[in-house]
SEFISE-887161 format. One record per residue (C-alpha): x, y, z; residue number from 1. Coordinates in Angstrom, 1 decimal, m for minus. Layout:
! SEFISE-887161
X  Y  Z  n
X  Y  Z  NUM
...
This chain:
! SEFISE-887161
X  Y  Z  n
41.8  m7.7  m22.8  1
40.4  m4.4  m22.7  2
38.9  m4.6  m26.2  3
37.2  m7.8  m25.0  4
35.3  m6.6  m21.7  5
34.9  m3.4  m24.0  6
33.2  m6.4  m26.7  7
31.4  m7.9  m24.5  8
29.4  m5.4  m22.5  9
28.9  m3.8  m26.1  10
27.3  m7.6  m27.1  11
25.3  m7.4  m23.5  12
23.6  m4.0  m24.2  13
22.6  m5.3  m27.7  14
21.0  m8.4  m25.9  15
18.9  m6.2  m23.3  16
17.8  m4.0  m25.9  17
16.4  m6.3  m27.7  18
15.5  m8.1  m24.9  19
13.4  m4.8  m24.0  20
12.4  m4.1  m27.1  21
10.6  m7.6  m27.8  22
8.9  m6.6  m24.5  23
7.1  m4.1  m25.6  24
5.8  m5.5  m28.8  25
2.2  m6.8  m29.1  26
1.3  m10.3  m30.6  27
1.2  m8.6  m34.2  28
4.5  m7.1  m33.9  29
3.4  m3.4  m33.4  30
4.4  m1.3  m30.0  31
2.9  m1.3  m27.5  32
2.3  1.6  m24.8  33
3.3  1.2  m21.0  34
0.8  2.3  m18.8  35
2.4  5.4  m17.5  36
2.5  4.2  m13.6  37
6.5  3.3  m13.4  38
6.9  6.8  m11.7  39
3.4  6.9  m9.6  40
4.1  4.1  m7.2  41
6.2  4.5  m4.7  42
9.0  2.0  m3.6  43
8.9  2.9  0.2  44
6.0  2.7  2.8  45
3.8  0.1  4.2  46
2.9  m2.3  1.7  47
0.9  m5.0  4.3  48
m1.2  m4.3  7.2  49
m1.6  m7.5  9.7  50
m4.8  m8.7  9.2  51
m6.1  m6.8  6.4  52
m5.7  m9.4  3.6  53
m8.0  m7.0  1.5  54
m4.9  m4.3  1.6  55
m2.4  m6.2  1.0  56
m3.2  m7.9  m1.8  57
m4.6  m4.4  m3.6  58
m0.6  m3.6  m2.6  59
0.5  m6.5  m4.8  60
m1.5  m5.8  m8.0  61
m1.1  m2.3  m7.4  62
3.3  m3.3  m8.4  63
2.6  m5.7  m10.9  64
0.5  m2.5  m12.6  65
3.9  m0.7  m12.5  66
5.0  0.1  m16.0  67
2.5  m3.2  m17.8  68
1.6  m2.4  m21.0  69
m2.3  m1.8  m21.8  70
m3.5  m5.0  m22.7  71
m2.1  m6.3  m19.4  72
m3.2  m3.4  m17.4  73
m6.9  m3.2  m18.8  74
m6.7  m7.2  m17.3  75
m5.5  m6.5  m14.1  76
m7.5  m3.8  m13.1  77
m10.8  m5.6  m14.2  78
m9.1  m8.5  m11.5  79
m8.9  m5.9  m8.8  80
m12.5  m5.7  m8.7  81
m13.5  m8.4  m5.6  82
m10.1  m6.8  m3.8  83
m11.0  m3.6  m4.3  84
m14.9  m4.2  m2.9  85
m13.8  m6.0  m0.2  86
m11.4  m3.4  1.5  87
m13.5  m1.4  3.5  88
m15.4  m4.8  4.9  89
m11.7  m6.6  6.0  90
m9.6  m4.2  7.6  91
m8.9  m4.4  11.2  92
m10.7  m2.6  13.7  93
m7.8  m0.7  14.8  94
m7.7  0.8  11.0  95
m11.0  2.0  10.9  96
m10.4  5.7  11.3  97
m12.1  8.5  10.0  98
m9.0  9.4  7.4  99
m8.6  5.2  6.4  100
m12.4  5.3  5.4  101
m12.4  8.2  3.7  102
m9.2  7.2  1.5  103
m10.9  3.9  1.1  104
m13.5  5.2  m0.4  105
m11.8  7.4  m2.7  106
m9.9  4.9  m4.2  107
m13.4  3.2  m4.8  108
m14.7  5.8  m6.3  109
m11.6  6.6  m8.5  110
m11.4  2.6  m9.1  111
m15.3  2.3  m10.4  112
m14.1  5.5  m12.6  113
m11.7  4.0  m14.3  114
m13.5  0.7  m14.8  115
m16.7  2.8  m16.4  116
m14.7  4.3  m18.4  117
m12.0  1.4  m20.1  118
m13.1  2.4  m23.8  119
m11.8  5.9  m23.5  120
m8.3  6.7  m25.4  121
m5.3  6.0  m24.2  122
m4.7  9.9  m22.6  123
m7.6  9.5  m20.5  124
m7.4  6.1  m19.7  125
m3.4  6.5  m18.1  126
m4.9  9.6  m16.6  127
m7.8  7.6  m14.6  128
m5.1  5.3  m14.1  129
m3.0  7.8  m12.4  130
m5.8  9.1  m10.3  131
m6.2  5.2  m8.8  132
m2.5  5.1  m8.0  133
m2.5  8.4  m6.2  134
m5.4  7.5  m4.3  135
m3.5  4.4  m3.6  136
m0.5  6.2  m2.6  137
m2.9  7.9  0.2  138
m4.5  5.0  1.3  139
m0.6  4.1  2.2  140
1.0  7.0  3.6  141
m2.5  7.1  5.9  142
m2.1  3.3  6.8  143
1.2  3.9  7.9  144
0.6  7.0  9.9  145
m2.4  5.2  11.6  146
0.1  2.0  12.3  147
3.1  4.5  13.7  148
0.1  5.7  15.9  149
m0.9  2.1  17.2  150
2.4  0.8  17.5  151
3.4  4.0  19.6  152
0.3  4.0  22.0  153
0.6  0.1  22.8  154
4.1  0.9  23.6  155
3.6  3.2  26.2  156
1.3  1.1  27.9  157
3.7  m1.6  27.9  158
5.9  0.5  29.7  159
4.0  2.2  31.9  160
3.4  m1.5  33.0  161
6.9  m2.5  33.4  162
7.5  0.8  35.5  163
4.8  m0.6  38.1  164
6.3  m3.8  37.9  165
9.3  m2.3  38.6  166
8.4  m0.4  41.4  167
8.2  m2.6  43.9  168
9.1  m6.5  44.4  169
5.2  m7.3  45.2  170
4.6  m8.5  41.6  171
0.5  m9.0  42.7  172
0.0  m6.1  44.1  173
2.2  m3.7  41.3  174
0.6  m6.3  38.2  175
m2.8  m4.8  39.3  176
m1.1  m1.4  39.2  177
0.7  m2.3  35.9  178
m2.7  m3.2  34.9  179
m4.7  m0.3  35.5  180
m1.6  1.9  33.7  181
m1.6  m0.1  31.0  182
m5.4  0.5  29.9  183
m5.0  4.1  30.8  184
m2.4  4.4  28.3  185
m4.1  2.1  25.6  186
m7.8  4.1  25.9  187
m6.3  6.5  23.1  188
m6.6  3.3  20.8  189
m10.2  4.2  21.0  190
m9.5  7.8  20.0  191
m7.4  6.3  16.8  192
m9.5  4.4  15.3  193
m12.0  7.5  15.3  194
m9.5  9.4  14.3  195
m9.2  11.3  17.3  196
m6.2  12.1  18.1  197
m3.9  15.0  18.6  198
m1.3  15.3  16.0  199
């Protein structure tokens, strides 16, 4: 029994090697190189902001980059292009902060680098490459921060509101009160999306 499991897993990580192997090879049977990004994209953080179709599809060719070999990457990133134009145009109002513009135009700029300059070896190439998916990975991290920010401020006005509700059984007179704390609280969303705030 032993020698059989022992057999088969042996026969199993003979298939996958292969498996892998025939992966990597190029129509005329030489290798070919992976891109160099398995390591560069994170697997955690936002990955989809509501309302910023833009984003979220840049997240989803951003993955499938992850690890493609060149010929595949040098396609994909030349399919970026519209996305990658259209980010600064489509996001929400509540992302346009300071910090969000800023990394959106970065990744531009490191985008229309990498697209100038396709014909360059391989070294530079997967080193313009990396640039785009660091600049990426910033976009993120910021997106997420500025979404944590949001999320917390709209949050406080709801309950601010709910405390005036609370406060007393006169629902009309307290929902004017409830009212008046909740845009209080929610004028800071002003301050966010300029990038304003106090952290």
């Amino acid at each position: 029994m032993k020698k059989t499991i022992i057999t088969s897993l042996f026969a199993i990580a003979i298939a996958t090697g292969i498996q892998a192997q025939t992966e990597t090879m190029a129509v005329n049977n030489t290798p070919v190189e992976m891109n160099g990004t398995q390591d560069d994209i994170n697997e955690t953080g936002v990955v989809g902001i509501s309302g910023w179709t833009s984003f979220n599809e840049l997240s989803s060719q951003m993955y499938k980059l992850k690890g493609a070999n060149y010929f595949n990457t040098i396609k994909m990133i030349r399919a970026m292009e519209p996305t990658v134009m259209s980010l600064e145009a489509t996001k929400p109002m509540w992302m346009n902060t300071e910090e969000i513009n800023e990394d959106v135009a970065d990744f531009k700029k490191e985008y229309m680098e990498l697209t100038s300059e396709m014909s360059v070896d391989n070294d530079e190439f997967r080193e313009n490459l990396e640039e785009i998916s660091e600049q990426y990975e910033d976009l993120r991290e910021e997106a997420m921060e500025t979404f944590i920010d949001y999320r917390k401020n709209v949050m406080d006005g709801n309950e601010e509101y709910k405390e005036e509700i609370e406060k007393n059984h006169s629902k009309m007179m307290n929902g004017k009160d409830g009212q008046e704390e909740y845009k209080e609280e929610t004028k800071n969303l002003k301050k966010i999306r300029d990038g304003k705030t106090n952290q």
